[in-house]
C-alpha atoms as an extended CHARMM CRD file, in Angstrom:
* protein
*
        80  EXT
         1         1  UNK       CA            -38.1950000000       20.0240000000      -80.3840000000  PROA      1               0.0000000000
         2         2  UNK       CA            -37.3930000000       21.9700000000      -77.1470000000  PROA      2               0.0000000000
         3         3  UNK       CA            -40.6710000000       21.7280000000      -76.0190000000  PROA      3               0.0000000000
         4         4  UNK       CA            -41.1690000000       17.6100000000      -76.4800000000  PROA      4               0.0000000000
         5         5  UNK       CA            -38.3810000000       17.1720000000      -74.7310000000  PROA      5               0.0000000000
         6         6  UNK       CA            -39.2040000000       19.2800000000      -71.5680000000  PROA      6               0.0000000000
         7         7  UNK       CA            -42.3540000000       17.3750000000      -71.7580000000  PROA      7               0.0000000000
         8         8  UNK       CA            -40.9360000000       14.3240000000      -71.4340000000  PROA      8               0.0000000000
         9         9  UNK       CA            -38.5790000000       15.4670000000      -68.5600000000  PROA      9               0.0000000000
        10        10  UNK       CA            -41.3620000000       17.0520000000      -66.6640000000  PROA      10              0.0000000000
        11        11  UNK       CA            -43.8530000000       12.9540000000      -67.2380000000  PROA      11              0.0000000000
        12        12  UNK       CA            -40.5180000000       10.8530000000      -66.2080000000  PROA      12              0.0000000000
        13        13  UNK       CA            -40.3730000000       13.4740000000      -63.2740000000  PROA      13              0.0000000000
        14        14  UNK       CA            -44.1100000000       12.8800000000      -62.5340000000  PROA      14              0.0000000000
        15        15  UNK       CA            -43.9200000000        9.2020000000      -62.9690000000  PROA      15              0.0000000000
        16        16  UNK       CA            -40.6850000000        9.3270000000      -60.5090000000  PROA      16              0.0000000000
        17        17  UNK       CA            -42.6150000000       11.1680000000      -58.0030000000  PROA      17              0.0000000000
        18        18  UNK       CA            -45.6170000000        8.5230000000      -58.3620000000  PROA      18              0.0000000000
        19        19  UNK       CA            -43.3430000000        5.4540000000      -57.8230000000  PROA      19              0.0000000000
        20        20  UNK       CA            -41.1650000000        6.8970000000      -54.6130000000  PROA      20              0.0000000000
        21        21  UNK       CA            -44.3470000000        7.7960000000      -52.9580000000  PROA      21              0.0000000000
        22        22  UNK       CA            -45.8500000000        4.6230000000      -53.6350000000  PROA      22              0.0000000000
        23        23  UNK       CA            -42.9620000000        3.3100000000      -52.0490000000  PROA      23              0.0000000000
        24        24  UNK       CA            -43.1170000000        5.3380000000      -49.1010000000  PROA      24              0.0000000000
        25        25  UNK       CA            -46.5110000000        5.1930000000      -48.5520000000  PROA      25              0.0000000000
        26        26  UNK       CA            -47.7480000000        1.9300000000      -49.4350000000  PROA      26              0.0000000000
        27        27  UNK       CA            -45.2290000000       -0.8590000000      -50.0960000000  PROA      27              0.0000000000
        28        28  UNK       CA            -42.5350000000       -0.0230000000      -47.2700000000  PROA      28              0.0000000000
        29        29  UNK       CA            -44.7450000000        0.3410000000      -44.5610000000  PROA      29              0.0000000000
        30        30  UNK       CA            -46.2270000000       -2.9720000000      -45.2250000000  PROA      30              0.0000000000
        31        31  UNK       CA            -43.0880000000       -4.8500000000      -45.3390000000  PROA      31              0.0000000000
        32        32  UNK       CA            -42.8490000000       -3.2840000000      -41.7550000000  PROA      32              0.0000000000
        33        33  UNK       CA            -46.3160000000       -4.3820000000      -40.4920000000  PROA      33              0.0000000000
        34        34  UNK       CA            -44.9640000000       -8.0950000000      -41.6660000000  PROA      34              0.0000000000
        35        35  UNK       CA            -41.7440000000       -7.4380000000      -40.1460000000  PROA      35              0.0000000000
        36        36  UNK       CA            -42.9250000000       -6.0320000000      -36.9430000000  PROA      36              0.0000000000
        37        37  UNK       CA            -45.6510000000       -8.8370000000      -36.4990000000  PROA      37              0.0000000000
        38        38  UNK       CA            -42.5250000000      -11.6320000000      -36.9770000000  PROA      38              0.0000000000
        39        39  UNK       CA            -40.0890000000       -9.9320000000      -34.9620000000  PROA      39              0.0000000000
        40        40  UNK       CA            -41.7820000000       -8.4130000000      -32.0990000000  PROA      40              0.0000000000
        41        41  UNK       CA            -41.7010000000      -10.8050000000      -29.1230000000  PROA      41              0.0000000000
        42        42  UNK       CA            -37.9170000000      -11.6140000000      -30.0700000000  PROA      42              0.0000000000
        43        43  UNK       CA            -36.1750000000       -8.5880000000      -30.4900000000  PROA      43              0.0000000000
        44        44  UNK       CA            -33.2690000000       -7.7870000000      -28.8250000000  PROA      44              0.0000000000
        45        45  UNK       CA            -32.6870000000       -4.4350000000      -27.3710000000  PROA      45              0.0000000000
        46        46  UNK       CA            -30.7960000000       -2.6530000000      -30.5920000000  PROA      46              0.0000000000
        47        47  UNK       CA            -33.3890000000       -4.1430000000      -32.7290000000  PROA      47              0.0000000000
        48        48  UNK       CA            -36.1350000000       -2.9730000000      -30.6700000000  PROA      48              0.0000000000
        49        49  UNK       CA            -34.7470000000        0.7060000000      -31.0850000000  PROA      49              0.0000000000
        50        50  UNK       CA            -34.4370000000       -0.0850000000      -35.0670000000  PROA      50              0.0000000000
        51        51  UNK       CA            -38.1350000000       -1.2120000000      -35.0040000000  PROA      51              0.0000000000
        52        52  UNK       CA            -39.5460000000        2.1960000000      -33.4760000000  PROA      52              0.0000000000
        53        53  UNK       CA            -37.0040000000        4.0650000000      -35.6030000000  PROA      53              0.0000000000
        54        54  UNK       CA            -38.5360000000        2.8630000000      -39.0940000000  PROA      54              0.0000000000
        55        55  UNK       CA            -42.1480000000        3.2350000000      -37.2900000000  PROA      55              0.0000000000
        56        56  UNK       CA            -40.9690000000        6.5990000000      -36.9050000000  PROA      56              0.0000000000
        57        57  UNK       CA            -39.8930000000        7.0600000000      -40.0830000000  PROA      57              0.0000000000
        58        58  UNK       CA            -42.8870000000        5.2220000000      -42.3430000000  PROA      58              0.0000000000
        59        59  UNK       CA            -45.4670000000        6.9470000000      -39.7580000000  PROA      59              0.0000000000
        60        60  UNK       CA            -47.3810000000        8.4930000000      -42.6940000000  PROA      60              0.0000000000
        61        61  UNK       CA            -47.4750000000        5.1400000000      -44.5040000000  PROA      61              0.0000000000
        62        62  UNK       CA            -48.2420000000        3.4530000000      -41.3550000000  PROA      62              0.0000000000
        63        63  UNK       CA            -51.3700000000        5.3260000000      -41.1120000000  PROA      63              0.0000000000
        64        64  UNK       CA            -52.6080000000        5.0700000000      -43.9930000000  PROA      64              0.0000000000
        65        65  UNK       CA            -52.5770000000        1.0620000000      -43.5010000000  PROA      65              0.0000000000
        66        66  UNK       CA            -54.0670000000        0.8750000000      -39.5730000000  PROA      66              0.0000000000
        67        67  UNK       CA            -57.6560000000        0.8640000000      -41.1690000000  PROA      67              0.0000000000
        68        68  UNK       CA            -56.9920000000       -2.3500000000      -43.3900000000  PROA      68              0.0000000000
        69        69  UNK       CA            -54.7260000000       -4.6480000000      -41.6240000000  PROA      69              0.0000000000
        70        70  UNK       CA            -55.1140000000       -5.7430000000      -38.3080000000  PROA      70              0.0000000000
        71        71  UNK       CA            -53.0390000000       -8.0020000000      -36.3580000000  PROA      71              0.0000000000
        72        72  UNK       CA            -54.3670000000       -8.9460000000      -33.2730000000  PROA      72              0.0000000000
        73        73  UNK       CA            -53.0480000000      -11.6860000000      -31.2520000000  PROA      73              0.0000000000
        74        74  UNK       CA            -54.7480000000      -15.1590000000      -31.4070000000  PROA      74              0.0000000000
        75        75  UNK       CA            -57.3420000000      -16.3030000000      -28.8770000000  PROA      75              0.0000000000
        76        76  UNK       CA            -55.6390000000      -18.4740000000      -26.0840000000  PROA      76              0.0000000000
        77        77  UNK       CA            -56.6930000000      -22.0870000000      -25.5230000000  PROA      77              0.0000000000
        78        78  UNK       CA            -57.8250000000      -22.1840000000      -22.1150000000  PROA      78              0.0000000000
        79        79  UNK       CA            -57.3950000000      -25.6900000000      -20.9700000000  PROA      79              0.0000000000
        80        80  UNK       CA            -59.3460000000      -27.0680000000      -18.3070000000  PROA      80              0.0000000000
């Protein structure tokens, strides 16, 4: 009895682990790539200090994600 319910402790620990680095690593910093591509041009200067503090923060994640999404700025229209 003891021992089923240490294993299920030590699988909702595992599964707890799984979700909060998932989090951390995967879903967070991807909200911030969004947020950071809306936002960046039209920050004000508090903002602009939140912005590098949760780059700071979600570096790892941030990382991990440079490879797959790319947000380059749009070709200008050059008018002539």
């Amino acid at each position: 009895m003891l021992q089923t319910i240490l294993n299920q402790d030590t699988i909702l620990v595992a599964l707890l682990y799984l979700v909060l680095s998932g989090l951390y690593l995967l879903v967070m910093p991807g909200l911030l790539y969004f947020y950071l591509k809306t936002r960046w041009y039209v920050v004000s200067s508090f903002e602009r200090g939140f912005m590098y503090f949760l780059v700071f923060f979600f570096f790892p994640g941030l990382l991990l994600l440079s490879p797959f999404l790319n947000f380059r700025p749009q070709r200008r229209a050059v008018k002539v």
